[in-house]
C-alpha positions in Angstrom: 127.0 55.6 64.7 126.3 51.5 64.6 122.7 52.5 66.2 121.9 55.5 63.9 122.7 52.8 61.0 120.6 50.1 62.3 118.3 52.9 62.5 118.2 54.0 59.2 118.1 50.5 57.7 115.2 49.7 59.6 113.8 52.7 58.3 114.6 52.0 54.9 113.3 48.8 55.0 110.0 49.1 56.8 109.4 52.5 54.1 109.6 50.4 51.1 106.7 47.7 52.9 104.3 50.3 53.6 104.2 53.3 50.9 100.6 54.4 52.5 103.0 55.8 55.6 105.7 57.4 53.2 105.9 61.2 52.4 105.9 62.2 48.6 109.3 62.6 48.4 110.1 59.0 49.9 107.2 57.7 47.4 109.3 58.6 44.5 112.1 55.8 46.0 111.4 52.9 43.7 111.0 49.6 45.5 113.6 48.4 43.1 116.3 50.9 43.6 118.4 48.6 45.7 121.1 50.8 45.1 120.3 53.8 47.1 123.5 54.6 49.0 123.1 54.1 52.7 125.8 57.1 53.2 122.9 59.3 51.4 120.3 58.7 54.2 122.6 59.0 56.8 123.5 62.4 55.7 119.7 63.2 55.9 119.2 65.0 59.3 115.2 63.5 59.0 116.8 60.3 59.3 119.6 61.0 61.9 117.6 63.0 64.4 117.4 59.7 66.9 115.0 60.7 69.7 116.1 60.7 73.8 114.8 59.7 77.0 112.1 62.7 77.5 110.9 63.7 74.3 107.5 63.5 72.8 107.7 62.0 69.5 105.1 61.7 66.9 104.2 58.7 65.3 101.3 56.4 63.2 99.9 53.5 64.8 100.8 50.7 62.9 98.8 47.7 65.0 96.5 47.9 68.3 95.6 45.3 70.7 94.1 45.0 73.9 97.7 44.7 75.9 99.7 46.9 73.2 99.6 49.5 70.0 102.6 49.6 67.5 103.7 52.9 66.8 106.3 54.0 63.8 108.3 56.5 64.6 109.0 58.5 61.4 110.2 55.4 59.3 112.9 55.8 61.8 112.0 52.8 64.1 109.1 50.5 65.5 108.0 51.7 69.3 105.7 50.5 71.6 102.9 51.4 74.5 102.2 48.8 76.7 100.6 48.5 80.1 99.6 51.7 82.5 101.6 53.8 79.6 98.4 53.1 77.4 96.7 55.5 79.9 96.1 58.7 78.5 95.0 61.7 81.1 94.5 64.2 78.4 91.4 61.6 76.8 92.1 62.3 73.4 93.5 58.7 72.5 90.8 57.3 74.2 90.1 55.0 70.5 93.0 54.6 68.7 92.9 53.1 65.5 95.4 51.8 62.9 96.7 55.2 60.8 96.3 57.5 63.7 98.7 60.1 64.2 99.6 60.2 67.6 102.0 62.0 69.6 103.9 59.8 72.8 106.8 60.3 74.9 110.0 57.9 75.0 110.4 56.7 78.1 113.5 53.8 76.7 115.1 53.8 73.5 115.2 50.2 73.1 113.7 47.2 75.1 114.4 43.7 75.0 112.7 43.4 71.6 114.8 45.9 70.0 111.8 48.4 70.1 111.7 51.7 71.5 110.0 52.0 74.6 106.6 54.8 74.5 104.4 56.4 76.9 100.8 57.6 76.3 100.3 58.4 80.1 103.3 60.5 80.1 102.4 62.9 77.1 98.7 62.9 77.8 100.0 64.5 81.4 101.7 66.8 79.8 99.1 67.8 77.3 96.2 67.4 79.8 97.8 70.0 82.2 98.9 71.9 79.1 95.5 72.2 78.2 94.0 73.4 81.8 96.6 75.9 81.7 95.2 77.0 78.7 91.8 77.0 79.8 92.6 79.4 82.9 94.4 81.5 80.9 92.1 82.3 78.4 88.9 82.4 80.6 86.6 79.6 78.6 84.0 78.2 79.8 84.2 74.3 79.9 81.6 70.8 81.0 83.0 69.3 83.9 81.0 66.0 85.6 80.6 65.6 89.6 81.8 62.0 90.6 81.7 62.7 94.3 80.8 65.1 97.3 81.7 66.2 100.5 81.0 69.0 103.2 83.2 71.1 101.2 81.9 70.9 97.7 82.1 68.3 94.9 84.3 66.6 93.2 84.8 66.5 89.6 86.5 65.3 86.3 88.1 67.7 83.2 88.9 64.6 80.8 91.3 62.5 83.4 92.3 64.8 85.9 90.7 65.2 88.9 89.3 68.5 90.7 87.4 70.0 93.3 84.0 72.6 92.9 83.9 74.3 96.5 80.3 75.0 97.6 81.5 78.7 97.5 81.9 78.3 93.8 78.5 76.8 93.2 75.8 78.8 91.0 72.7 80.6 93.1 70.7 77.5 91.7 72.9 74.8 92.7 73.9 76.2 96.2 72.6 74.3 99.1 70.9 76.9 101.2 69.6 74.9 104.5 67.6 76.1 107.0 70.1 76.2 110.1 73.1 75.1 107.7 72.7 71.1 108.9 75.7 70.1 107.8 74.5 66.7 106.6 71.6 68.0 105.1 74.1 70.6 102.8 76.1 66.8 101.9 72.5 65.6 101.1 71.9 68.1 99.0 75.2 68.0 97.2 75.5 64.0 96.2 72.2 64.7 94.8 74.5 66.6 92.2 76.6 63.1 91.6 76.9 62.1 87.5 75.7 65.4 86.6 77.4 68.0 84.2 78.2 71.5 85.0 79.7 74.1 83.2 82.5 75.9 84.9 86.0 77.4 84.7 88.9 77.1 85.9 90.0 79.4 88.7 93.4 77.4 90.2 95.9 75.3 88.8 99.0 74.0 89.6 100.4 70.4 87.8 103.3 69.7 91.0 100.6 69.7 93.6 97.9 67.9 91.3 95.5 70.7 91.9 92.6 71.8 90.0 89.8 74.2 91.7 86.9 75.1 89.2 84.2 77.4 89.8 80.8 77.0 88.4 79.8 80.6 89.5 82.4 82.1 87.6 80.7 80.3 84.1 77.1 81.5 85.1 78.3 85.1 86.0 79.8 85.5 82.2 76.8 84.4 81.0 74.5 86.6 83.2 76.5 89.3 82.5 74.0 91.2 79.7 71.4 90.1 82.2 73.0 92.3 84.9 73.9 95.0 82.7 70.4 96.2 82.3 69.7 96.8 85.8 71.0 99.5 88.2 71.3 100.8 91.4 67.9 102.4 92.7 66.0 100.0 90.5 62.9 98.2 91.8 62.3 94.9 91.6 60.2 91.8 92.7 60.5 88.4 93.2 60.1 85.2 94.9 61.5 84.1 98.6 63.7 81.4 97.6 66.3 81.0 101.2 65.6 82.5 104.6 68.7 82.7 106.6 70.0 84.0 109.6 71.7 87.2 108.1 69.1 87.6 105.7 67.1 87.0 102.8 67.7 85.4 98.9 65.1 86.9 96.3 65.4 85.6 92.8 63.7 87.9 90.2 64.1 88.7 86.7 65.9 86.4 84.4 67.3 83.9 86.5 69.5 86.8 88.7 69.0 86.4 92.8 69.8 89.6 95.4 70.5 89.3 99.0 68.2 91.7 101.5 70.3 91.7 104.7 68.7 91.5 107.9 69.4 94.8 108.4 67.0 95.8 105.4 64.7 94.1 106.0 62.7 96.6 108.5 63.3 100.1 110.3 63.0 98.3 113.3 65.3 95.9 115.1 64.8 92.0 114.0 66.2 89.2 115.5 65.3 86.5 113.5 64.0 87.0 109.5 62.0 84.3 109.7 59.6 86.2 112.0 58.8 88.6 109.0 59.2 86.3 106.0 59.4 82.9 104.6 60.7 80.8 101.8 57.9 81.1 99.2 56.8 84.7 99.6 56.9 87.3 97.0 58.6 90.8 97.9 59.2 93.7 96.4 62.8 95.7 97.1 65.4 98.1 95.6 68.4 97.5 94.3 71.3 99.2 96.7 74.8 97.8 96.0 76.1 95.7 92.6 79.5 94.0 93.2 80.0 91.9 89.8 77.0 89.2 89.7 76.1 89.6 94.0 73.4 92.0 93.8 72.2 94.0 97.2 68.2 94.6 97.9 66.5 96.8 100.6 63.2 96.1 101.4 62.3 98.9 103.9 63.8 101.1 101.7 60.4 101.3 99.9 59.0 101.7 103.1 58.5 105.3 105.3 61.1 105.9 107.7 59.4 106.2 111.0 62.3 108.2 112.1 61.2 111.0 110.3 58.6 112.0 112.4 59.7 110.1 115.8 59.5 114.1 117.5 55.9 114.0 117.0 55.4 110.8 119.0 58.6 111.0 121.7 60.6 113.8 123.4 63.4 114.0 125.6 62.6 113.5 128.9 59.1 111.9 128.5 58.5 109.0 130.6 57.2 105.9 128.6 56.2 102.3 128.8 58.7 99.9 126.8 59.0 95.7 126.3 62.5 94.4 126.7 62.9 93.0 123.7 66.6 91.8 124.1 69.5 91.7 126.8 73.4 92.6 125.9 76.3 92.6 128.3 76.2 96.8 127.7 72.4 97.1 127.8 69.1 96.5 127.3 66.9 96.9 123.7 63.5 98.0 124.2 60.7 98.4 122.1 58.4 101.8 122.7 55.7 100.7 119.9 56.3 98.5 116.4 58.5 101.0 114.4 60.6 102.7 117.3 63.0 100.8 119.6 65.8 102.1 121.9 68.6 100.8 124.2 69.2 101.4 128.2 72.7 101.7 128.5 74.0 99.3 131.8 75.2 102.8 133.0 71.4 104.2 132.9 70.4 100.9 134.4 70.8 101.6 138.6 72.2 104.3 139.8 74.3 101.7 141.6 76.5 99.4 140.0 75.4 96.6 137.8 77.1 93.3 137.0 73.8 91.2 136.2 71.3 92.8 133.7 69.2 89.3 133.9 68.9 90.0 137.7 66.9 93.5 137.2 65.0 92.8 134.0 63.9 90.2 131.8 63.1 89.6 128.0 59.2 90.5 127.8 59.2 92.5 130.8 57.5 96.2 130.5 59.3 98.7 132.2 58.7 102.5 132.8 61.7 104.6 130.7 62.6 107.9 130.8 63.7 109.4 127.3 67.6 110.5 126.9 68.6 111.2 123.7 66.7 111.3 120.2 68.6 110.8 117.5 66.5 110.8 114.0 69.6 110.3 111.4 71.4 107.2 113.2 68.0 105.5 114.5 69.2 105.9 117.8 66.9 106.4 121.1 68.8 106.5 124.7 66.4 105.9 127.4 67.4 105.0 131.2 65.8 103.2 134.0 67.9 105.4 137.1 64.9 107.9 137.7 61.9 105.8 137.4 60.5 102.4 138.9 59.5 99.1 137.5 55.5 100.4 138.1 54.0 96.6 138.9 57.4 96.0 141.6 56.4 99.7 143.0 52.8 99.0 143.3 53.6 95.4 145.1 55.8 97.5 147.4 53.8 100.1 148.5 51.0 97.5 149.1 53.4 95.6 151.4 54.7 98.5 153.4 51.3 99.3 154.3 50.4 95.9 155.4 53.6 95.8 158.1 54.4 99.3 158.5 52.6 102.1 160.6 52.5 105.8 160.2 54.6 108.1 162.9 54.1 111.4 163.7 56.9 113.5 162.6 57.7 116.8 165.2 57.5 119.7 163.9 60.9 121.4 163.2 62.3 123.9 165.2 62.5 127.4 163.2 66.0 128.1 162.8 67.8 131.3 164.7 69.3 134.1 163.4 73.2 134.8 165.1 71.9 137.6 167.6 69.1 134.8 168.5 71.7 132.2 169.5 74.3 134.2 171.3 70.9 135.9 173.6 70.1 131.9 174.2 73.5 131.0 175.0 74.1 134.0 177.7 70.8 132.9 179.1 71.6 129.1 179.3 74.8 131.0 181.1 73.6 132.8 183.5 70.8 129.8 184.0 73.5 127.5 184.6 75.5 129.9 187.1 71.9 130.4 189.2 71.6 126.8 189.1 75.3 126.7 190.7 74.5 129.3 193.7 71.8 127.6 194.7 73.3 124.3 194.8 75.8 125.8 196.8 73.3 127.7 198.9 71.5 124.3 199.5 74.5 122.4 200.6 75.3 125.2 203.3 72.0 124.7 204.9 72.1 121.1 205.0 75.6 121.6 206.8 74.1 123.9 209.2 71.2 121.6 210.1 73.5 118.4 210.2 75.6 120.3 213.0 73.7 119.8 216.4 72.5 116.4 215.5 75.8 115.7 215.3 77.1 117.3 218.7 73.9 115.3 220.3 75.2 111.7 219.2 78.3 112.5 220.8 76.6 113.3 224.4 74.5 109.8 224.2 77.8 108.0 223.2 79.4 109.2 226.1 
């Protein structure tokens, strides 16, 4: 009770010094009415409701200098910012004057001085976050100025607290497209962007981890929205080239709006690289094939004739045809058959023995002889297959060398074949040839006997 009296004295005291800060119902307290009964105020909750540790308080700036600012507290009490609690996050006490109404937060109620202890810093957290939370929530657009950048995106300001822009979240005219995506080129690109003001919302927010995320896309899409509206899917439109990248192209037309054509729609035929067809600068007409919210989807060849449509007037299954290795995959090799038309050799149509290296049969640019597969007009698809035919130029070389080293031989003639009465005649013959052949070996080793005998008989004589 002693400090809710000393309170309410000081109160008193400092109301009667300085009408120009008392409500019209104090003003009517005469200056001389000396008599007012202390017991009367204290029953007055306005002048018993002593503020804690915590809460934000509102108050009038009494005095300002460069290392403090007197604040009254509701006739209640003097307080007083000093030091890194001058700093206010939320920017709107970035001037303070003498009769400002301000709000703080009491961070002591009573320092050496006798004077309650305030913080700017504290409640402009509060109200800074407060207000970001706010911004999310209701989807505004707000400025928001680039004091740095990295490889990631740029960093930013929302009155004191600091955020991030990630190059994702960039507007088609800010993004960094590079040729190749050199890394240090896109940080190039984005510090250029350093003191400059873009208009963005926010898209995350949380006060504990002292995260903001922003998104400048998000702002141009809301504003672009009408712009979208009037087109449609099927429309056609032209513009100018203004990114060439590896998965396609960036067209802006119209009133500032910017469409993707895929690599994939960019031709009928098969394209490695888009720069081959097109580059940055170009105009080009396409139609509109997919809208997701502000990306917009082009075709180019879609405004061109499908050469599918009539590919059984220039190949059938089975032909033989010339065709360029245009491309070599683990599971096959692309080939082109003329400008409009190419097809894939499946590693299993390769050899008709097994294959582990494509690079050791054929090479990017080499012309090979094909012979057609399949045909297949609605998926773009052409089988061909190299098992039946020969690489001509390696079968001309060949031939050339075989008759160099090799020469002809005559081949007999082959014996006509016999029937089953045929063979068993030739077999009884071969039998009874074989048992003449017999007797008359036996025949001729009985005469040699015979002759053998008195030569014999004489030897013996002249040995005797």
């Amino acid at each position: 009770m002693q400090k809710i009296e000393k309170y309410v004295i000081i109160s008193y005291t400092y109301l009667i010094h300085n009408p120009t800060i008392m409500s019209d119902n104090e003003k009517n307290v005469s200056e001389n009415d000396t008599s007012l009964n202390i017991k009367q105020l204290l029953s007055n909750n306005d002048y018993t409701n002593i503020p804690k540790v915590g809460d934000v308080v509102k108050g009038i700036v009494v005095s300002v200098t460069k290392s403090e600012v007197l604040i009254d507290i509701n006739g209640l009490t003097i307080g007083v910012i000093r030091g890194r609690e001058l700093f206010d996050e939320s920017n709107e006490n970035a001037v303070l004057k003498p009769g400002d109404e301000i709000e703080t937060t009491v961070i002591e109620l009573e320092n050496e001085k006798g004077e309650m202890e305030l913080s700017l810093r504290s409640s402009g957290h509060q109200k800074a976050w407060a207000s970001l939370q706010e911004l999310m929530k209701n989807s505004k657009i707000v400025d928001t100025q680039i004091t740095d950048a990295n490889k990631g995106g740029l960093m930013i300001k929302i009155g004191q607290i600091a955020g991030f822009l990630p190059v994702s979240q960039l507007s088609p005219e800010h993004y960094p497209r590079i040729p190749g995506g050199d890394k240090n080129k896109i940080l190039d690109r984005l510090r250029d962007y350093t003191g400059k003001t873009f208009e963005v919302k926010v898209i995350d927010i949380s006060e504990t981890e002292n995260k903001l995320i922003v998104s400048e896309k998000a702002a141009w899409e809301e504003k672009q929205h009408d712009v979208i509206s009037k087109y449609k899917i099927g429309n056609v439109v032209e513009g100018k080239v203004t990114a060439v990248t590896d998965f396609g192209v960036f067209v802006e037309f119209g009133e500032h709006l910017e469409g993707l054509i895929h690599i994939s729609e960019l031709a009928w035929q098969r394209i490695d690289n888009p720069r081959d067809i097109v580059k940055e600068g170009d105009t080009i007409k396409a139609e509109i094939i997919a809208m997701e919210g502000s990306k917009i989807f082009l075709s180019s060849k879609k405004l061109k004739t499908d050469p599918w449509d009539n590919i059984n007037d220039k190949y059938k299954v089975g032909q033989v045809v010339f065709g360029k290795i245009l491309k070599i995959n683990p599971f096959g090799l692309f080939v082109e058959l003329d400008r409009d038309i190419h097809g894939l050799a499946h590693i299993s149509e390769i050899s008709d023995k097994p294959v582990t290296d494509l690079s050791s049969i054929a090479k990017i640019g080499d012309v090979k002889e094909f012979k057609i597969l399949s045909i297949e007009p609605k998926n773009h698809r052409l089988g061909l297959t190299l098992r039946s035919t020969k690489d001509v130029k390696g079968a001309i070389e060949k031939s050339e060398k075989k008759e160099k080293i090799e020469t002809p031989k005559e081949t007999p003639e082959p014996k006509p074949e016999l029937k089953k009465e045929e063979k068993a005649d030739v077999l009884d013959e071969k039998k009874e040839t074989k048992e003449g052949d017999d007797e008359s070996m036996k025949k001729t080793s009985s005469t040699k006997e015979k002759a053998s005998a008195p030569k014999a008989k004489a030897n013996k004589k002249a040995k005797k």
